[in-house]
PADO-823149 format. One line per 5 residues: number of its first residue (from 1); their letters; for each residue x, y negated, z of N, C-alpha, C. Coordinates in nm, 3 decimals, decimal comma, always signed. Layout:
BEGIN
NUM) a) X/Y/Z/X/Y/Z/X/Y/Z; ...
//
This chain:
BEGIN
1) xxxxx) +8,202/-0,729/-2,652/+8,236/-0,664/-2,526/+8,294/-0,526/-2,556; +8,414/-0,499/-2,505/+8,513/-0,370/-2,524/+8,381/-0,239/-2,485; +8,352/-0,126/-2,611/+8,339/+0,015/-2,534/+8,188/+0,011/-2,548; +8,105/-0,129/-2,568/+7,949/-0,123/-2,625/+7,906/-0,236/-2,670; +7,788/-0,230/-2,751/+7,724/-0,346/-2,822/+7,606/-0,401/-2,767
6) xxxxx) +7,598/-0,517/-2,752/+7,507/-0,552/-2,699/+7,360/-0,660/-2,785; +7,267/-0,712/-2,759/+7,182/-0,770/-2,837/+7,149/-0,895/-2,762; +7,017/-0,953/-2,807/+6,995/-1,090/-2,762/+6,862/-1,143/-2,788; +6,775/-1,096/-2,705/+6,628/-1,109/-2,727/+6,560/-1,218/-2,642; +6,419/-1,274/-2,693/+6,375/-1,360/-2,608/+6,234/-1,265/-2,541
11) xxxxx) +6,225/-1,271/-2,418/+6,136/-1,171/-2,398/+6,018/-1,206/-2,325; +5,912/-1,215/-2,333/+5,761/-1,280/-2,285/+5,727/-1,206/-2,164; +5,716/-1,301/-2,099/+5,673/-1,260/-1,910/+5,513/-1,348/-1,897; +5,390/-1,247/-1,862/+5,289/-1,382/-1,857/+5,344/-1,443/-1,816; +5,263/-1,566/-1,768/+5,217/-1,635/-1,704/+5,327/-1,737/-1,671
16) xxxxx) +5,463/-1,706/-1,751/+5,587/-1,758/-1,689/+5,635/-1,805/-1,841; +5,775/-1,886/-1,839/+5,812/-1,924/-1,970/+5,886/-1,757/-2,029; +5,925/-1,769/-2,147/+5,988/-1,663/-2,227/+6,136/-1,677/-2,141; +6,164/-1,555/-2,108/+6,330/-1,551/-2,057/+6,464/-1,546/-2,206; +6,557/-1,531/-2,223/+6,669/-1,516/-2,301/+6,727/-1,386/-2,266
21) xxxxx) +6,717/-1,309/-2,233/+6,799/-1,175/-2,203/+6,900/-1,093/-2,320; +7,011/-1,082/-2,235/+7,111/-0,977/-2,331/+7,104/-0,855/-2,246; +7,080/-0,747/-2,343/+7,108/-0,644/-2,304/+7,180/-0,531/-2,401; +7,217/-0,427/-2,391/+7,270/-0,307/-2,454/+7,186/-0,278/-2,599; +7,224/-0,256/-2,696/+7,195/-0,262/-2,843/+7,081/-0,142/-2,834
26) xxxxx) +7,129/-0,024/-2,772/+7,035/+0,054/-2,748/+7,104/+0,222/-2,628; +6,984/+0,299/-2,685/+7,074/+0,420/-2,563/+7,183/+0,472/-2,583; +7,244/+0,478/-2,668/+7,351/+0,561/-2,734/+7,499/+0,462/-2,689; +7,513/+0,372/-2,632/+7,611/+0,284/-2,542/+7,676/+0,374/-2,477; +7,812/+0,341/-2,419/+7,864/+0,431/-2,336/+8,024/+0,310/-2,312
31) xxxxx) +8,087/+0,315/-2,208/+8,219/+0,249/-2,175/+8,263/+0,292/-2,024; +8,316/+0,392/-1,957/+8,326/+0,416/-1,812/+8,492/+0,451/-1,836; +8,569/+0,362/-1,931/+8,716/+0,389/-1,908/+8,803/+0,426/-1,768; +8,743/+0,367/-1,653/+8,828/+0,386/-1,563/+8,741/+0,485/-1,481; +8,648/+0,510/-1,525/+8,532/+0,646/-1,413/+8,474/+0,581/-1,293
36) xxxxx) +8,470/+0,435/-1,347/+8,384/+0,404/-1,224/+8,232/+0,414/-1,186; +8,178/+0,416/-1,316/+8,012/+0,512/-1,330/+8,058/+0,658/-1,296; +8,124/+0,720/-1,306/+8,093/+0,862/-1,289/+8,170/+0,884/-1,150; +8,204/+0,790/-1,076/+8,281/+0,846/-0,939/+8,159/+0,770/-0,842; +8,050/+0,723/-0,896/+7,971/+0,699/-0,809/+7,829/+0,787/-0,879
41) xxxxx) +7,844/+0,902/-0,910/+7,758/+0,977/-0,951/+7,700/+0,952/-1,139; +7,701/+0,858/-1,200/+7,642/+0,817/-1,360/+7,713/+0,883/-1,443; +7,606/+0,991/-1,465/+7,655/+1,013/-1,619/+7,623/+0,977/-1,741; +7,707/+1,049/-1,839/+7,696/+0,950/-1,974/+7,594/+0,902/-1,984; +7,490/+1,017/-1,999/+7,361/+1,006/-2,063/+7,302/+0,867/-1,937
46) xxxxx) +7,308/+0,869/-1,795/+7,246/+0,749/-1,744/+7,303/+0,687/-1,747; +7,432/+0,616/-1,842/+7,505/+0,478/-1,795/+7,423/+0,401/-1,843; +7,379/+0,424/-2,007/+7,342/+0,269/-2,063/+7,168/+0,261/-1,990; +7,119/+0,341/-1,894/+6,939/+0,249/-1,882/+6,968/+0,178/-1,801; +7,073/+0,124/-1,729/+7,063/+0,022/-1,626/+7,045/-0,112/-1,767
51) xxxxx) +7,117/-0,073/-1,830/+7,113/-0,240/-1,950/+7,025/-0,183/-2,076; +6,905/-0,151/-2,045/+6,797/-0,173/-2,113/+6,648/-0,240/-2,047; +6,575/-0,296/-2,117/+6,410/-0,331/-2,073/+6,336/-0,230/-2,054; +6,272/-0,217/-1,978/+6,194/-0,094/-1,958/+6,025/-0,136/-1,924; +5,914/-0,087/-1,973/+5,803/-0,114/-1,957/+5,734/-0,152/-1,802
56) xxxxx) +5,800/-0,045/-1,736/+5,777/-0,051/-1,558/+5,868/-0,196/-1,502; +5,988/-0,253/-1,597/+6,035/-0,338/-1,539/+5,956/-0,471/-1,572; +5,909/-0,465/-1,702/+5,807/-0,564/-1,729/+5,669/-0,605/-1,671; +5,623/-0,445/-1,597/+5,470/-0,490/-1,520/+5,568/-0,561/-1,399; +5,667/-0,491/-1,367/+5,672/-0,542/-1,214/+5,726/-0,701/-1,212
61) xxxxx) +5,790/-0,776/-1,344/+5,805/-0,893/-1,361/+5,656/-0,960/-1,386; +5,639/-0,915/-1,448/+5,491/-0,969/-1,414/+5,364/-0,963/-1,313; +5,399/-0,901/-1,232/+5,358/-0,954/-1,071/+5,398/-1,057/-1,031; +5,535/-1,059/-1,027/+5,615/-1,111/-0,936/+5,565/-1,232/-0,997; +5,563/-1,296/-1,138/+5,534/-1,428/-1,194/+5,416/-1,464/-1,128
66) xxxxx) +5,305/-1,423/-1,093/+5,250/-1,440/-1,054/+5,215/-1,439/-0,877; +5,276/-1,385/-0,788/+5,270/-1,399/-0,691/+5,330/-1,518/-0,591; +5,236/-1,583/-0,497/+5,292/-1,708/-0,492/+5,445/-1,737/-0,402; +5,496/-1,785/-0,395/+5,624/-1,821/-0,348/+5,620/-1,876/-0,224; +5,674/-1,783/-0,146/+5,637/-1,793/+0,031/+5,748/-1,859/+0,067
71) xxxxx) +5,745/-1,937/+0,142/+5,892/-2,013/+0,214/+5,948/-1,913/+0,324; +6,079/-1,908/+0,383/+6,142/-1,818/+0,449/+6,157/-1,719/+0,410; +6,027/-1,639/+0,327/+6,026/-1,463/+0,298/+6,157/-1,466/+0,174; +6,216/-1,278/+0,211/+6,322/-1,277/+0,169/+6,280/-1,153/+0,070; +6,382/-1,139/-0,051/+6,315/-1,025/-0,153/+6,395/-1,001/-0,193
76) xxxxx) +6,404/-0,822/-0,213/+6,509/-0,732/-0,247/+6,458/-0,664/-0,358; +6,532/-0,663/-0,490/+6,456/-0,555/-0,580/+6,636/-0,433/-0,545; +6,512/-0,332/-0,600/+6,623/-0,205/-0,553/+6,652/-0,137/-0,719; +6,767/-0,132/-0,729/+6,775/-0,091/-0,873/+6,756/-0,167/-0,966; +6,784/-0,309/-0,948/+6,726/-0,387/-1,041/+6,774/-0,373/-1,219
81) xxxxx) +6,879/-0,335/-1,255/+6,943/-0,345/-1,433/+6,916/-0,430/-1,488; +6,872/-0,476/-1,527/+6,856/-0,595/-1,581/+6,813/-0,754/-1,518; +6,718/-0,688/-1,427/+6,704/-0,748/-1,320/+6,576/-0,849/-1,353; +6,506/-0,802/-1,443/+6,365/-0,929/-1,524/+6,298/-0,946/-1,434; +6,275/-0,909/-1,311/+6,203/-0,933/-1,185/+6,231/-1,025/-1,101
86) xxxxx) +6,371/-1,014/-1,045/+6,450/-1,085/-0,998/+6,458/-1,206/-1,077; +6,499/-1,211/-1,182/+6,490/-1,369/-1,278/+6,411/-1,450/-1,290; +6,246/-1,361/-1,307/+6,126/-1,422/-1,299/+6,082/-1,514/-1,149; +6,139/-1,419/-1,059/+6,123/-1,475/-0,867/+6,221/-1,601/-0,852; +6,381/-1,562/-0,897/+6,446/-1,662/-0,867/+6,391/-1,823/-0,931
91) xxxxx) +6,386/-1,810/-1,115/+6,325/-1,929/-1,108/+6,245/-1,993/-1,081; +6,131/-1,900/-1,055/+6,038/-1,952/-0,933/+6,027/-2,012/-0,841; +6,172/-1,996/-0,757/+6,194/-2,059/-0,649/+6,192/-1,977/-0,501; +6,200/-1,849/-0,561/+6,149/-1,773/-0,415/+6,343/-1,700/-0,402; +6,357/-1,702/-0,277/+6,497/-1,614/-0,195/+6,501/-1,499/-0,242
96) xxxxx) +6,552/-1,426/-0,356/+6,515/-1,301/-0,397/+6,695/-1,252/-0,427; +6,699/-1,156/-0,374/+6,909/-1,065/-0,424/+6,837/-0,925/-0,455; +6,917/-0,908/-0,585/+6,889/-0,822/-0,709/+7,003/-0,724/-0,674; +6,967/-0,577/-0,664/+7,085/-0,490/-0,606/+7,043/-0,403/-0,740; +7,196/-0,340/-0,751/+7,205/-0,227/-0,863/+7,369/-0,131/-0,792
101) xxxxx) +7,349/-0,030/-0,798/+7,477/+0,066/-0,837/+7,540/+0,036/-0,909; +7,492/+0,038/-1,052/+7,590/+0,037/-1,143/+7,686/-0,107/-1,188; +7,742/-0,044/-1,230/+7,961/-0,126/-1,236/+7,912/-0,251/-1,321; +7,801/-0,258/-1,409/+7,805/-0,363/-1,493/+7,685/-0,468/-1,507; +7,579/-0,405/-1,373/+7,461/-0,453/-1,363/+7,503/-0,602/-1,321
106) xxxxx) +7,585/-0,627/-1,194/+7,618/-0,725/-1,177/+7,628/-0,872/-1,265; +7,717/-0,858/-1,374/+7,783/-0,908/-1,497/+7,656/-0,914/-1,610; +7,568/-0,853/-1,606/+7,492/-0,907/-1,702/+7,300/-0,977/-1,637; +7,357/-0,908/-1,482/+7,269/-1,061/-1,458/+7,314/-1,224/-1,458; +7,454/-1,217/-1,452/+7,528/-1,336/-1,416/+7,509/-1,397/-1,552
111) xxxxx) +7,540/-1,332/-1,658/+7,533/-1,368/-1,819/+7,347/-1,435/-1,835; +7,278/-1,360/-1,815/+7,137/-1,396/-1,843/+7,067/-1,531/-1,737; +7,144/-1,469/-1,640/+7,124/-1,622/-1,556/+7,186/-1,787/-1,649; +7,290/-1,767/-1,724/+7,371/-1,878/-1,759/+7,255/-1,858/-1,879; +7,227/-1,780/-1,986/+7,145/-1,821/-2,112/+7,003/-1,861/-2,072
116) xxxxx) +6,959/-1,883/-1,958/+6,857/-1,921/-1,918/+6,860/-2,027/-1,841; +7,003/-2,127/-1,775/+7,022/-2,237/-1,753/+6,965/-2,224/-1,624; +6,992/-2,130/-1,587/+6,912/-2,118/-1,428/+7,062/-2,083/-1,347; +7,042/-2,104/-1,192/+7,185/-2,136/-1,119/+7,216/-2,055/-1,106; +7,321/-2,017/-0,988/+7,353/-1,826/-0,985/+7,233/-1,766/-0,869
121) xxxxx) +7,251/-1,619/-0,822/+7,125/-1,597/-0,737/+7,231/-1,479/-0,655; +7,172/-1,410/-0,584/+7,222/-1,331/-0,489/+7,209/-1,173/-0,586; +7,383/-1,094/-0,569/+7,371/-0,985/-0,598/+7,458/-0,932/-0,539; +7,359/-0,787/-0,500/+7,436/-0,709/-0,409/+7,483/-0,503/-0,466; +7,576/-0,459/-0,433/+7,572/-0,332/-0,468/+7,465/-0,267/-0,395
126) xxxxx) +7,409/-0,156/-0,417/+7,320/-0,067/-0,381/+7,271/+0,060/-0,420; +7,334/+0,119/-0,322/+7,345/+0,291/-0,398/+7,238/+0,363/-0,288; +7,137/+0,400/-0,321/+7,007/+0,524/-0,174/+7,160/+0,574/-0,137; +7,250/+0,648/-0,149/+7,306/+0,776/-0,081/+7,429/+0,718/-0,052; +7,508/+0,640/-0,137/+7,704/+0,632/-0,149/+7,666/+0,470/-0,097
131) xxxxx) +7,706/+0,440/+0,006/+7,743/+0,310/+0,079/+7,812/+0,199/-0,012; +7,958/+0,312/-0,032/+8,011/+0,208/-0,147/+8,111/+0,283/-0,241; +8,139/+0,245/-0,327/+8,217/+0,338/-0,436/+8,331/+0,374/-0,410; +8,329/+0,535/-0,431/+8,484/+0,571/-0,337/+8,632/+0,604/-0,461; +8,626/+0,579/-0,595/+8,734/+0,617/-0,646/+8,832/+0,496/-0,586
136) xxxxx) +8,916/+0,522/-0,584/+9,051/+0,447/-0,532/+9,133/+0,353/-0,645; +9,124/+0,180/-0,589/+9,114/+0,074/-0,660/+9,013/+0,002/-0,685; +8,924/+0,086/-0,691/+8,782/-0,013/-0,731/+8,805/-0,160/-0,653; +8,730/-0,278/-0,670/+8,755/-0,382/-0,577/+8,633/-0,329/-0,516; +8,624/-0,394/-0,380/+8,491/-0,383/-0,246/+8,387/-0,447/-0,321
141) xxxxx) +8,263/-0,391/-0,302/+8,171/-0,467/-0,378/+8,110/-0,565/-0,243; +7,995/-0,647/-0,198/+7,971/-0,674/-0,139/+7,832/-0,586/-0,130; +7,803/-0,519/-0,018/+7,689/-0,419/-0,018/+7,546/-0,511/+0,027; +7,411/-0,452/+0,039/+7,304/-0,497/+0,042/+7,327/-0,452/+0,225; +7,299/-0,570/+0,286/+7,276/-0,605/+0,424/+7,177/-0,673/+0,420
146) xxxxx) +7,111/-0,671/+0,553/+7,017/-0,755/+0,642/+6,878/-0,701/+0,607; +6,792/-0,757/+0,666/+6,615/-0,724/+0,648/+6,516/-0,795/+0,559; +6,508/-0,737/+0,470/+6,365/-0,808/+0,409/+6,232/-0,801/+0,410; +6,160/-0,906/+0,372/+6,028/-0,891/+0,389/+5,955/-0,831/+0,303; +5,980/-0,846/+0,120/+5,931/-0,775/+0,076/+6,087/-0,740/-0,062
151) xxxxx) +6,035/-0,591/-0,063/+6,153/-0,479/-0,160/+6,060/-0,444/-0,261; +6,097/-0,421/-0,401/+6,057/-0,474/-0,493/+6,144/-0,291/-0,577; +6,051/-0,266/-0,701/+6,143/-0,205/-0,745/+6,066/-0,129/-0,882; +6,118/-0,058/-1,037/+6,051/-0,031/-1,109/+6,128/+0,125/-1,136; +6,003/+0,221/-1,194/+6,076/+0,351/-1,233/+6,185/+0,357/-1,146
156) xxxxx) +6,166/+0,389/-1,029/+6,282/+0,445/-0,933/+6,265/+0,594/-0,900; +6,121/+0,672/-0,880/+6,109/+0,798/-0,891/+6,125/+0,859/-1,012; +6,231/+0,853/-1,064/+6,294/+0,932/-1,194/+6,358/+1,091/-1,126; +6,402/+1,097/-1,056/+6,433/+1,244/-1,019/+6,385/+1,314/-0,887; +6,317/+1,459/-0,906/+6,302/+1,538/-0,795/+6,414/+1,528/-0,684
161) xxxxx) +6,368/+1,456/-0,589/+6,448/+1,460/-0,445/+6,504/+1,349/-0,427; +6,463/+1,260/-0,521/+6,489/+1,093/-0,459/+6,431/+1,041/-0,385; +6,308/+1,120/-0,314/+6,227/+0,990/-0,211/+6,288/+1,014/-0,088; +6,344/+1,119/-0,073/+6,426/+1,095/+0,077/+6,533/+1,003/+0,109; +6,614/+0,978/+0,033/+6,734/+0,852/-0,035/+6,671/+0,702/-0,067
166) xxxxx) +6,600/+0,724/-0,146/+6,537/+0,611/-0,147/+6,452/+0,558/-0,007; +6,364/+0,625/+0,068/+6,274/+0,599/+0,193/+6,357/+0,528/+0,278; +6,504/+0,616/+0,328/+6,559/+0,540/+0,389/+6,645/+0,429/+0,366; +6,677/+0,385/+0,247/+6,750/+0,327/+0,249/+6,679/+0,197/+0,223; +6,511/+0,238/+0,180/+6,409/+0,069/+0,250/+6,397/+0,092/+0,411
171) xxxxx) +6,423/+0,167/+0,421/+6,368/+0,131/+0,584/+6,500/+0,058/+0,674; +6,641/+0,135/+0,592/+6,732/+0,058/+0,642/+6,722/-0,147/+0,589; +6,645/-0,140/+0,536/+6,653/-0,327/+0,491/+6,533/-0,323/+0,490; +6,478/-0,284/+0,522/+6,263/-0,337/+0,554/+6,292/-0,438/+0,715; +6,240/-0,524/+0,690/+6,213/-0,604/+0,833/+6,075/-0,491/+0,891
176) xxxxx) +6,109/-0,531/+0,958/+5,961/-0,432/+1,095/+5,817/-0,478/+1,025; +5,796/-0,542/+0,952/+5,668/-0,599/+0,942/+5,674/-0,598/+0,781; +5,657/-0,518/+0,671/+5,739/-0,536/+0,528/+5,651/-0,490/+0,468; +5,671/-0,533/+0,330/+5,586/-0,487/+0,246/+5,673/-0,436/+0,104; +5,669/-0,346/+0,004/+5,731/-0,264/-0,077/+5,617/-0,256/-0,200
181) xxxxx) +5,653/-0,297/-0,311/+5,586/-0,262/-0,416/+5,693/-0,225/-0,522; +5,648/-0,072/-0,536/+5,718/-0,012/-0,654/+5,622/+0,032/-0,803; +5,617/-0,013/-0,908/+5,603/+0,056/-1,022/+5,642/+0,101/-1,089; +5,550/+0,250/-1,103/+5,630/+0,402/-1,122/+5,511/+0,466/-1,298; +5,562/+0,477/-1,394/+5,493/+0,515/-1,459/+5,471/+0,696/-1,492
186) xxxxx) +5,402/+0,737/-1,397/+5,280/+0,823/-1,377/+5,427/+0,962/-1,379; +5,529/+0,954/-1,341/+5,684/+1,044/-1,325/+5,592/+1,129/-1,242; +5,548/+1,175/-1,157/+5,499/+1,275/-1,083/+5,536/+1,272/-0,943; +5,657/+1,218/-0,897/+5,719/+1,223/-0,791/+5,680/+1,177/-0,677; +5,574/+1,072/-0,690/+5,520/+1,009/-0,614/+5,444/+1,067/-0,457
191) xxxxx) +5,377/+1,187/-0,456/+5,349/+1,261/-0,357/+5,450/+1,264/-0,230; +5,564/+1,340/-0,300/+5,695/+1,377/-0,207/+5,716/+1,268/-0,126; +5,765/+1,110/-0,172/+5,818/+1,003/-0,169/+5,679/+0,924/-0,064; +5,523/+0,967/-0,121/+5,442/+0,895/+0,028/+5,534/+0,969/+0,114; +5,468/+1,081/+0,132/+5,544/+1,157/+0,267/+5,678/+1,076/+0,360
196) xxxxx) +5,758/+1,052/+0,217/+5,892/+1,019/+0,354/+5,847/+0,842/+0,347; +5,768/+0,816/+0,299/+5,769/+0,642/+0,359/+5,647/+0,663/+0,474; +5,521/+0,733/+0,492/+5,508/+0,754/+0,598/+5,535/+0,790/+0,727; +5,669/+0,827/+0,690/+5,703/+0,936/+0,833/+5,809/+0,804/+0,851; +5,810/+0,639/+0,779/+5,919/+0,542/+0,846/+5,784/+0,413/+0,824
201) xxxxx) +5,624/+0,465/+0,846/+5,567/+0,391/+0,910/+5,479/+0,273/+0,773; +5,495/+0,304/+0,670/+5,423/+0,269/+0,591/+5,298/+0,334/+0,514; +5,196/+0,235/+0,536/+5,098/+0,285/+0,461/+5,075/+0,247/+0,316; +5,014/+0,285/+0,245/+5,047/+0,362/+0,142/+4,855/+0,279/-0,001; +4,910/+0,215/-0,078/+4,782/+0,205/-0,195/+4,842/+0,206/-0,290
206) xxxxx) +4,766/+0,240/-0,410/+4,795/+0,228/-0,527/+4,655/+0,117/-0,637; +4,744/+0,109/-0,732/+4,691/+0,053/-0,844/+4,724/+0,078/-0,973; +4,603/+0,166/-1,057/+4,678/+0,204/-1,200/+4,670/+0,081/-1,308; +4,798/+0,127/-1,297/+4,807/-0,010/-1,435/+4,775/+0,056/-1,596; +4,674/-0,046/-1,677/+4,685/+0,099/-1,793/+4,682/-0,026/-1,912
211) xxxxx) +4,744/-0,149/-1,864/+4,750/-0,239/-2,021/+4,884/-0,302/-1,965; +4,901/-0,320/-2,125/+5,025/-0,421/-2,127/+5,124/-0,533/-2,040; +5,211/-0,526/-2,002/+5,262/-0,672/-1,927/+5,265/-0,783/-1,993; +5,219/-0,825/-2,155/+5,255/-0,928/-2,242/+5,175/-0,874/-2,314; +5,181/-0,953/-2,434/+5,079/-0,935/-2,572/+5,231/-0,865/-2,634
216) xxxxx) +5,296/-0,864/-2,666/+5,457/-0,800/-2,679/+5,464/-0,680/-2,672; +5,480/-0,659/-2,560/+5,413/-0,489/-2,494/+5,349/-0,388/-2,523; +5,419/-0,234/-2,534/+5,352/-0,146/-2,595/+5,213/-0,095/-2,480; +5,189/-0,028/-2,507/+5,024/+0,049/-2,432/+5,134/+0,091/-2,298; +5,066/+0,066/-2,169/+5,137/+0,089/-2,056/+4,999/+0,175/-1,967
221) xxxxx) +5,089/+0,313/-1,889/+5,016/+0,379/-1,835/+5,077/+0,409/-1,716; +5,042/+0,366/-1,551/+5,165/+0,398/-1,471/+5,051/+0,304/-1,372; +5,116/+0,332/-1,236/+5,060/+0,239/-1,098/+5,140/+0,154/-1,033; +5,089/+0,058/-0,965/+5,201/-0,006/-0,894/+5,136/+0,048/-0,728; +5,252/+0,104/-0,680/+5,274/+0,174/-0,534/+5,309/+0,053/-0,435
226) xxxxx) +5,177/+0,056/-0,322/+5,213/-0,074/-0,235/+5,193/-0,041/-0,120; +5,327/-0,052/-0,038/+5,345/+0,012/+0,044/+5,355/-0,096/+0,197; +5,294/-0,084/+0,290/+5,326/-0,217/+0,362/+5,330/-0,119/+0,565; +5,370/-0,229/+0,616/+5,454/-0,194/+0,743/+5,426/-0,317/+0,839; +5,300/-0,261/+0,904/+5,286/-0,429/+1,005/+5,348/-0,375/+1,115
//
């Protein structure tokens, strides 16, 4: 692939079979020839974590393997990159569309879907703040519409002053009655971010997570934030 290198790991989800995932060789990746990461805010240094594994993405795949598969209910992960959550739900069998910002998240869920012989699944753009990407040419992405029941999401409080961006933009796709589980490893941000999901009607538990998602898995220290809306 032109501009970065990529790898090819098999990666252990309890309770579920081993997935096939490709992702980015490591952090030091970089390819935004035409500025389409950086005209929707990504810089260098954040292009390549959308196409890496991340520990918070692994507990929250491993919920999801385990949680049972509701008929009708609809599921949004927010920020997905790689999307091991989403992969774990879809073959499951549960209605789940995997949203990311970034230009290439798309394309390497589509790739990991095919090395895993599983069908295609729903993906949508999704930016908290920029609707849709404004440099001129880009093609239209198809954006994240409609209401879900439950929104899904890992390490998303990475920066001071994201829970206002983020709050609303679940409440803009929360059905009236929703439930939200995010795992956040112990970033600090979390205070700010109750605040604005209370003030759009969710209450608010936690659970510290302090072992592994796999026998694989390094020492994991972080909560999963569960946020629900009757």
């Amino acid at each position: 692939m032109p501009g970065y290198e990529t790898k090819q790991e098999c990666v252990e989800v309890a309770g579920v079979d081993d997935l096939v995932i490709r992702s980015l060789l490591d952090r030091q990746q970089f390819s935004d020839p035409f500025g389409d990461a950086e005209s929707i805010g990504i810089s260098s240094a954040a292009w390549p974590l959308f196409g890496l594994l991340w520990p918070s993405g692994a507990q929250l795949a491993a919920r999801m393997a385990t949680r049972p598969v509701r008929a009708s209910e609809r599921i949004l992960e927010i920020g997905c990159g790689l999307g091991l959550a989403s992969l774990v739900s879809h073959r499951r069998g549960a209605d789940v569309t995997a949203s990311d910002c970034h230009p290439l998240a798309g394309g390497f869920l589509a790739e990991n879907l095919r090395l895993n012989g599983l069908l295609p699944m729903k993906y949508r753009y999704g930016h908290w703040s920029l609707p849709q990407p404004v440099r001129e040419g880009l093609p239209v992405l198809q954006a994240v519409s409609g209401l879900f029941d439950l929104l899904i999401g890992s390490d998303l409080l990475y920066e001071r002053g994201t829970g206002a961006a983020l709050a609303a933009f679940i409440d803009l796709h929360a059905a009236p009655a929703a439930q939200v589980w995010i795992v956040d490893p112990n970033r600090g941000n979390r205070p700010a971010f109750n605040r604005e999901m209370a003030a759009q009607g969710f209450d608010m538990a936690e659970e510290k997570l302090d072992r592994p998602a796999s026998a694989t898995e390094a020492a994991y220290k972080g909560r999963l934030l569960t946020y629900t809306r009757l």
